[in-house]
N, C-alpha and C positions, 0 to 999 in steps of 0.2 A: 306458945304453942307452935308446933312443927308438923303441917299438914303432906301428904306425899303427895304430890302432882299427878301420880299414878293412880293412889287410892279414891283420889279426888275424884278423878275422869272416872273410875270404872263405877263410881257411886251414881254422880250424876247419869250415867248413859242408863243406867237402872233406873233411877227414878226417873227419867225421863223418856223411858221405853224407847232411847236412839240406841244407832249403829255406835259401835265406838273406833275410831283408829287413833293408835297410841304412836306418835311420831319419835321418830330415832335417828340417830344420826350414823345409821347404817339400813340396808336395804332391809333388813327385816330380821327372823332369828337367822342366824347363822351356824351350817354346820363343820363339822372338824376340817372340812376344807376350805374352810370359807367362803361356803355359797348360800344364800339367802333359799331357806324351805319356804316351800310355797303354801305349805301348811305344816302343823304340829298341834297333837292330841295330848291330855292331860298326862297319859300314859309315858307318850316318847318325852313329854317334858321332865317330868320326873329323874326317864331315863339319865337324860343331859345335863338336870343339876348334880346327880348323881356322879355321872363321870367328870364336872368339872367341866364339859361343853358350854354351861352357859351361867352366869351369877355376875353378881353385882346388879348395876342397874338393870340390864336384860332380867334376869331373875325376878327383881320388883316387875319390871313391865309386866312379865309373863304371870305373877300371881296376880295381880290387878287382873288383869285380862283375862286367865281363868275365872274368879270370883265374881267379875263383871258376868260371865255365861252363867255362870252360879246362880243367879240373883235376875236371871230372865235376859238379858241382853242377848238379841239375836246373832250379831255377827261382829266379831271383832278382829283387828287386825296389827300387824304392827308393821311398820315401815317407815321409810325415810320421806320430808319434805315431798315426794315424786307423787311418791302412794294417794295423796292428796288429791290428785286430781286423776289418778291412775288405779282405779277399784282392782286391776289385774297386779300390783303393784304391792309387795309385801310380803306379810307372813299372817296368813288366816289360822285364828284358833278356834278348834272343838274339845269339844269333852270328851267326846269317844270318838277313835277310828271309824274312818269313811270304808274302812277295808271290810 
């Protein structure tokens, strides 16, 4: 059996009614410039597998991470080692725009 480490976390922060931060070994998602967003909605996500912005492992993080909001988890994030002790640190996901 071959568990995702992604799927993993975003389960337990469900059952567990915690925050989740999914660690990365870059600042957070990253866009076509190479700059870590400070946040990213279900919406613009799509947008960016779409374009080829973002897949592979980030792609897993990001469907864990959505599915984890899915399933009740309040606030989730992705970033690097930093993020850890730096809540301003990463890339925060929602479901819908803040706009």
């Amino acid at each position: 059996m071959n568990v995702n480490g992604d799927d993993a976390a975003a389960a337990l922060a469900a059952a567990l009614n915690a925050d989740l931060l999914m660690v990365a070994d870059v600042e957070g998602v990253m866009d076509s410039s190479g700059v870590a967003l400070a946040s990213l909605d279900a919406s613009m996500m799509q947008r960016m597998v779409a374009s080829s912005e973002v897949s592979g492992g980030m792609h897993a993080k990001l469907e864990a991470g959505f599915a984890a909001l899915a399933n009740g988890v309040k606030s989730v994030r992705i970033g690097s080692m930093a993020a850890i002790g730096d809540a301003s640190r990463g890339t925060s996901l929602a479901l819908l725009s803040n706009q």
